[in-house]
C-alpha positions in Angstrom: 93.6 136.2 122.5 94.2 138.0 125.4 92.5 138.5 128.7 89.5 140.8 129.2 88.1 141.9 132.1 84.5 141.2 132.4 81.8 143.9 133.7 82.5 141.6 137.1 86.2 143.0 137.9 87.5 141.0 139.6 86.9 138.5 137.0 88.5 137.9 134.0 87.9 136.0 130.3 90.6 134.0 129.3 90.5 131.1 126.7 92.9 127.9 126.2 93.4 125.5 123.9 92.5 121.7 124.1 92.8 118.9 121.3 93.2 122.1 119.1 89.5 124.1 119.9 89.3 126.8 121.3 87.7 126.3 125.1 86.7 129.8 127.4 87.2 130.5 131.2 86.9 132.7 133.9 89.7 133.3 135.9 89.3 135.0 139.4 92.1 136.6 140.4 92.9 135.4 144.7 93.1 138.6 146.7 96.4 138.0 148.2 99.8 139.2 146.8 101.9 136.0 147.2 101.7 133.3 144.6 97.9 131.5 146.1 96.5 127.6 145.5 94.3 127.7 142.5 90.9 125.7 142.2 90.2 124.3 138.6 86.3 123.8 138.1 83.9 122.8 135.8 80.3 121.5 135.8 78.4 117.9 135.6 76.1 116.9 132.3 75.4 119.4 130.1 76.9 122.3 132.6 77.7 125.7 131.6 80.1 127.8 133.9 77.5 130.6 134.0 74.8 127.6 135.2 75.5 127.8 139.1 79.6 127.7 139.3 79.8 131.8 139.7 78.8 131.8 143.7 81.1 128.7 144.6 84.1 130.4 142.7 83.8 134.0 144.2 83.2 132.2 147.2 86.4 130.2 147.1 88.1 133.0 146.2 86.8 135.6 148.9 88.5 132.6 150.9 92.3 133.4 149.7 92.3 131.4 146.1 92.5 131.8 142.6 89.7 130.2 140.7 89.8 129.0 137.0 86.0 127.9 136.0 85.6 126.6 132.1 83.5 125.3 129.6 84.4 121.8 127.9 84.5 122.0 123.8 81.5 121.9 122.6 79.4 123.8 125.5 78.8 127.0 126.5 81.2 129.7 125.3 84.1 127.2 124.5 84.2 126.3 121.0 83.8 122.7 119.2 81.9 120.6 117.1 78.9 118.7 117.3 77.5 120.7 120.1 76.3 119.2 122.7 78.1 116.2 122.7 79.5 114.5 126.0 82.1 112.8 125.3 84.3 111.3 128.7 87.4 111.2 126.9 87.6 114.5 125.5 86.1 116.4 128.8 88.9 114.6 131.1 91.4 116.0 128.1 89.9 119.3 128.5 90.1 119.7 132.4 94.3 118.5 132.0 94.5 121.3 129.5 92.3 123.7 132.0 94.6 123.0 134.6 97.6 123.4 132.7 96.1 127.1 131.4 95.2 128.1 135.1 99.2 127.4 136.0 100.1 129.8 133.7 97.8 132.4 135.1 99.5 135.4 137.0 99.5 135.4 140.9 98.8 131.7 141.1 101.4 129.0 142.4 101.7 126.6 139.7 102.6 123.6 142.1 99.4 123.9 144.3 96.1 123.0 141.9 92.9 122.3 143.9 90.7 120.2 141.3 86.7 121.4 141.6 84.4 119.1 140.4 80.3 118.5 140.8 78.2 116.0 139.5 80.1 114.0 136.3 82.6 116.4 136.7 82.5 115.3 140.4 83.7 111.9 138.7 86.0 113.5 136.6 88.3 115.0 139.3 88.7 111.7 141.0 90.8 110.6 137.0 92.5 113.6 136.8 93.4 113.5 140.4 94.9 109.7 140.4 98.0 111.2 136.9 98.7 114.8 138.0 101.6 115.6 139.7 100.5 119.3 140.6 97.6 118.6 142.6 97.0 119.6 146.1 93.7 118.4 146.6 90.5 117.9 145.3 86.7 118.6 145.8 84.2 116.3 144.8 80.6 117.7 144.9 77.5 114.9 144.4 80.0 113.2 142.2 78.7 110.7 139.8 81.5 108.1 139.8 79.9 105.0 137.9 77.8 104.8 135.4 76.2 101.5 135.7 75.6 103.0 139.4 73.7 105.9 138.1 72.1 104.3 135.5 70.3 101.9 137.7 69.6 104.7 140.3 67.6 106.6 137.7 65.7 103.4 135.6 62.4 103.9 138.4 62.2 107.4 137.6 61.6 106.7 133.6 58.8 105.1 131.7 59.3 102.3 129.1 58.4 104.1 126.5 60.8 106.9 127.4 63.6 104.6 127.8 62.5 103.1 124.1 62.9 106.3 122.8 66.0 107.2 124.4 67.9 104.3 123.2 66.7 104.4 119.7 67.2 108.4 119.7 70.7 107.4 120.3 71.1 104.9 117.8 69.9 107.4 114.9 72.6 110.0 116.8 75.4 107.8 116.3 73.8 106.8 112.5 73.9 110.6 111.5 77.4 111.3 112.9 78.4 108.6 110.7 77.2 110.4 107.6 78.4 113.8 108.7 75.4 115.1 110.1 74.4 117.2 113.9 73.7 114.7 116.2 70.4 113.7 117.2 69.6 115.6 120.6 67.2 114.9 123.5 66.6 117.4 126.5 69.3 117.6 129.4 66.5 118.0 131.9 62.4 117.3 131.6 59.5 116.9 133.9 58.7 113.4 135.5 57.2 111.6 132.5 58.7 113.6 129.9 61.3 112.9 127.9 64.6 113.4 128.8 68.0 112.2 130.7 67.3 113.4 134.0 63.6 113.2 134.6 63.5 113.4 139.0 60.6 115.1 140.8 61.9 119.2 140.8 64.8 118.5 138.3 63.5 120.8 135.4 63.1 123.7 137.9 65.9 123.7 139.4 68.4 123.7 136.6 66.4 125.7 134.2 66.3 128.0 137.4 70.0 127.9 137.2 70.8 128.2 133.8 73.0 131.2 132.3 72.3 132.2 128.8 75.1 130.0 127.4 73.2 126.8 128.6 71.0 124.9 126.2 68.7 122.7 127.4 69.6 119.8 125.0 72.2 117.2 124.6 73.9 114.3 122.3 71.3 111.2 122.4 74.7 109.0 122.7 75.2 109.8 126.3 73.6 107.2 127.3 76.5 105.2 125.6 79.0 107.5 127.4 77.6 107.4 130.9 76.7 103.4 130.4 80.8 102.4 130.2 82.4 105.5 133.0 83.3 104.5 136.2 85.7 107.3 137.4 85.5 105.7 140.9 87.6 103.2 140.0 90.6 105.9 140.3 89.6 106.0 143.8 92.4 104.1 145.7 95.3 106.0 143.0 94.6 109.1 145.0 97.6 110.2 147.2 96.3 113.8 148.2 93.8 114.5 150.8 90.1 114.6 148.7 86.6 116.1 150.2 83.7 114.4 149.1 80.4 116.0 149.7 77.3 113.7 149.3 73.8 114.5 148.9 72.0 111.6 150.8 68.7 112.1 149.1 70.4 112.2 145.7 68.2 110.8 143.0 70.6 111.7 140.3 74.1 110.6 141.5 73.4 107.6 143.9 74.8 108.3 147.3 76.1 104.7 147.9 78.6 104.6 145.0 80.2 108.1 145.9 80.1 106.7 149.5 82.1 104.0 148.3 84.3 105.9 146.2 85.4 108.3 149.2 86.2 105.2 151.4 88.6 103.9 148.5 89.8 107.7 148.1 90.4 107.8 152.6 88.3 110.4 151.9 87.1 113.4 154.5 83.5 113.3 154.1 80.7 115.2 154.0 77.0 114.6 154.1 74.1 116.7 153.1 70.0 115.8 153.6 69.2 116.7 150.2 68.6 116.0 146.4 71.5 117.0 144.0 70.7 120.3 143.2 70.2 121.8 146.5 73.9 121.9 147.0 73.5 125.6 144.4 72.8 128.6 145.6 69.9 130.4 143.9 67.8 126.9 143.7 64.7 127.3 146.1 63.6 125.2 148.7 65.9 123.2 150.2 69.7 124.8 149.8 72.8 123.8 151.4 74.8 125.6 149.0 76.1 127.8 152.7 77.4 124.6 154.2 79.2 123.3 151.4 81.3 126.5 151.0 82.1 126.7 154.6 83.0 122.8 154.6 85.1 123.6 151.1 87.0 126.4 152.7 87.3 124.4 156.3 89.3 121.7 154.0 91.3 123.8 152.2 92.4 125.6 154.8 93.5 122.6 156.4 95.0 121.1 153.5 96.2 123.6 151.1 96.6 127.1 153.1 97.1 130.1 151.0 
């Protein structure tokens, strides 16, 4: 299909192909004439590109780059079944095939890919980083590079019974997949007490605040599997090009420590931020450092990659 311009003109709907589905983006087009950098994005757990990653893009490219933001299979506008379903293998899959789709896009310089990635796609850039050979640099926001790390980071904030039901929720998920059914779902975000995979103090408000109208507030019980075995950081000391990691060190969602240790392996530049994990998006009230993470973004990149 080809590109359409959006009611947004300077942004444009283009759609790619991964593992033979169908998967949708936004290109923004950088201002410049010559060939410019481009910055491949894509969001953490259950993340939509319409669910907070429109300000960081126009932002990155009112700073001189293209911008290619998408949707794994399975979310959002991309296409893909079971809905909903996080699987690490297939998302990593689907940001090579991102990147390979935004290197094809006109005005942008093939050679020069700036990999964008917050939360578990924060993790994911730190893989993808460590086997491409067309990567300039790389952004990691609130990463969540292990998920043993995480795990234990998040066990206070659940009750027993919710963690009873999580696990067997999961275990009826994977049992109906089996037979050819939808998976067995459980909320992406809930209050404290309630229900769900990420259950911190102000959590629900913030990224139902944030949510676009492709986000659904629900995902695969088996992620609990998935996150229980991915440790991205481990890619850490593979990476040859410079890397900014930005780290929330009030995060109750991605522990600060691990993507502190991850940046030393990287010989990372680092940034730090007093603030829970979604105060690094703009829109979320209360405490927002969405401001200072752009400018530190585009202070890096302008060092590093200069358009």
């Amino acid at each position: 299909m080809s590109p359409t311009k959006t009611a947004a003109t300077d942004r444009v709907d283009v759609e790619f192909v991964s593992g033979g589905v169908r998967c949708a983006a936004w290109f923004y087009p950088a201002p410049g004439t010559g060939p410019a950098p481009v910055v491949v994005m894509a969001h953490g757990l259950g993340g939509t590109k319409d669910t907070g990653l429109d300000p960081y893009a126009r932002a990155l490219r009112d700073a001189g780059y293209a911008v290619f933001a998408f949707d794994y299979r399975g979310f959002g506008e991309s296409e893909g079944q079971p809905r909903q379903r996080v699987s690490m293998r297939n998302q990593i899959a689907d940001y090579h095939a991102a990147c390979d789709a935004a290197a094809r896009q006109p005005g942008v310089d093939p050679s020069r890919i700036v990999l964008w990635g917050v939360s578990q796609s924060g993790g994911h850039v730190f893989e993808v980083g460590a086997s491409r050979d067309d990567v300039a640099a790389i952004i990691a926001v609130v990463p969540m590079v292990s998920g043993p790390a995480a795990a234990k980071h998040a066990l206070p904030l659940h009750t027993p019974s919710s963690l009873l039901r999580s696990t067997t929720t999961g275990w009826r998920s994977s049992a109906r997949q089996l037979m050819g059914k939808e998976p067995a779902t459980i909320p992406i975000v809930a209050k404290p007490g309630d229900f769900g995979a990420l259950t911190a103090p102000g959590y629900y408000e913030a990224y139902t605040e944030l949510a676009g109208p492709s986000w659904r507030n629900e995902v695969d019980a088996t992620i609990g599997t998935e996150i229980a075995t991915h440790r991205p950081g481990k890619f850490a000391k593979q990476i040859t090009v410079p890397i900014l990691v930005q780290i929330a060190d009030l995060d109750q969602g991605a522990p600060p420590q691990a993507a502190a240790k991850a940046a030393f392996n990287a010989r990372a530049e680092v940034r730090h931020y007093p603030c829970d994990h979604f105060d690094v998006f703009a829109g979320v009230a209360g405490n927002n450092w969405f401001d200072r993470c752009v400018e530190h973004e585009v202070a890096f990149l302008g060092h590093h990659v200069q358009v």
